[in-house]
C-alpha positions in Angstrom: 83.6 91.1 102.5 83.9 94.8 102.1 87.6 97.0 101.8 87.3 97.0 105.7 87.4 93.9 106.2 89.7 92.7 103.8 92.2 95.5 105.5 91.3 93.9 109.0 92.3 90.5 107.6 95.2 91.4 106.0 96.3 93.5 109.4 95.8 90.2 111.0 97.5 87.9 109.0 100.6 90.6 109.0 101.0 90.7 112.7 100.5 86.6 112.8 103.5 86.8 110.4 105.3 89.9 112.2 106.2 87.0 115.3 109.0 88.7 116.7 109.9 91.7 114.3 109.7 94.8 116.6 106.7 96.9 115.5 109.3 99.8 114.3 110.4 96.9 111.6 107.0 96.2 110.5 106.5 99.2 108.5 108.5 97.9 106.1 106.5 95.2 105.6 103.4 97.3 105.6 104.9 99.3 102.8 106.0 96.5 100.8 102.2 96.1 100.7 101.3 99.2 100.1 103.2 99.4 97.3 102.5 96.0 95.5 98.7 97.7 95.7 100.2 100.8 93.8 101.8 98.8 91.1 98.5 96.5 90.7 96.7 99.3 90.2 99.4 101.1 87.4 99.0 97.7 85.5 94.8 97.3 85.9 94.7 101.5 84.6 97.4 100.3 81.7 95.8 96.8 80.8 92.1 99.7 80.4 94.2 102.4 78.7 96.0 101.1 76.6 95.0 97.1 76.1 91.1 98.7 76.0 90.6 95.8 78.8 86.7 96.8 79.9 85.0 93.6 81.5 86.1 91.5 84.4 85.7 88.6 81.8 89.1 90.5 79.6 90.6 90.3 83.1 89.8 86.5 84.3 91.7 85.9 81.5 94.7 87.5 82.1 97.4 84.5 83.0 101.4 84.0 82.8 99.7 81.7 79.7 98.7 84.7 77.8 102.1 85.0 76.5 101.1 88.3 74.3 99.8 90.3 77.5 102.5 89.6 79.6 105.3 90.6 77.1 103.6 93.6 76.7 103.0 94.9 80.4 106.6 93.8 80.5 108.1 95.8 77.8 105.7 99.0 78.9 105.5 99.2 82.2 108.8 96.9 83.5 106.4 94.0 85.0 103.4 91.5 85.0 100.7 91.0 87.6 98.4 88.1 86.6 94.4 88.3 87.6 94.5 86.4 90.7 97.3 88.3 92.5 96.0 91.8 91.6 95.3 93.3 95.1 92.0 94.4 93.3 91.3 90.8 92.6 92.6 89.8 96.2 90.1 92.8 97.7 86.5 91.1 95.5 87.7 87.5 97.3 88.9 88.7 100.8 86.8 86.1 102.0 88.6 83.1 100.4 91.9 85.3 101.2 95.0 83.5 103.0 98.5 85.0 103.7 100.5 82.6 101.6 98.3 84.4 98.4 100.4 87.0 98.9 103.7 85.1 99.2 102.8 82.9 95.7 101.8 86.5 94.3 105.4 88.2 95.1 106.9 84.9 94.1 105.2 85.3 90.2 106.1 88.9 90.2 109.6 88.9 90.7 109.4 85.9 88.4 107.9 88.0 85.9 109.3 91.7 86.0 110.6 92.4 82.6 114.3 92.6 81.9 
């Protein structure tokens, strides 16, 4: 499934979810979204810069289990995003993708955002 795709099914799901929020609402949805992308990204370019993470193999690994990587991403940049909810990780699987994978991802991140 390429980026197009995954938007397309993501678009979908949204307005599936949207029911009867007025499409002037929506946007703020839409930018929730946006942004979680922008904050999985700050972490992947952290986790490479300054973790030296290099191979999707130093990334499978990164869990809530990993206590030592999650401390840190908390103390450094304010929060943790673990491998499977990454948008990155959510844009190589779009075609295993389901709605409520975003709803148990925002569920672990305001679990995890550093205090």
């Amino acid at each position: 499934m390429n980026k197009q795709q995954l938007a397309a099914k993501i678009w979908a799901g949204a307005n599936e979810l949207r029911g009867k929020v007025s499409a002037s609402s929506y946007k703020d949805y839409m930018l929730g979204l946006i942004f979680y992308k922008y904050i999985s990204e700050k972490e992947e370019k952290y986790l490479k810069e300054k973790l030296y993470f290099e191979t999707e193999d130093d990334f499978q690994e990164l869990t809530e289990q990993d206590t030592d990587t999650p401390q840190n991403c908390q103390q450094n940049i304010g929060y943790f995003i673990a491998y499977k909810d990454l948008f990155s990780y959510w844009e190589k699987n779009g075609a295993d993708f389901q709605i409520k994978v975003v709803g148990t991802a925002l569920s672990a991140f305001n679990r995890l955002i550093g205090i």
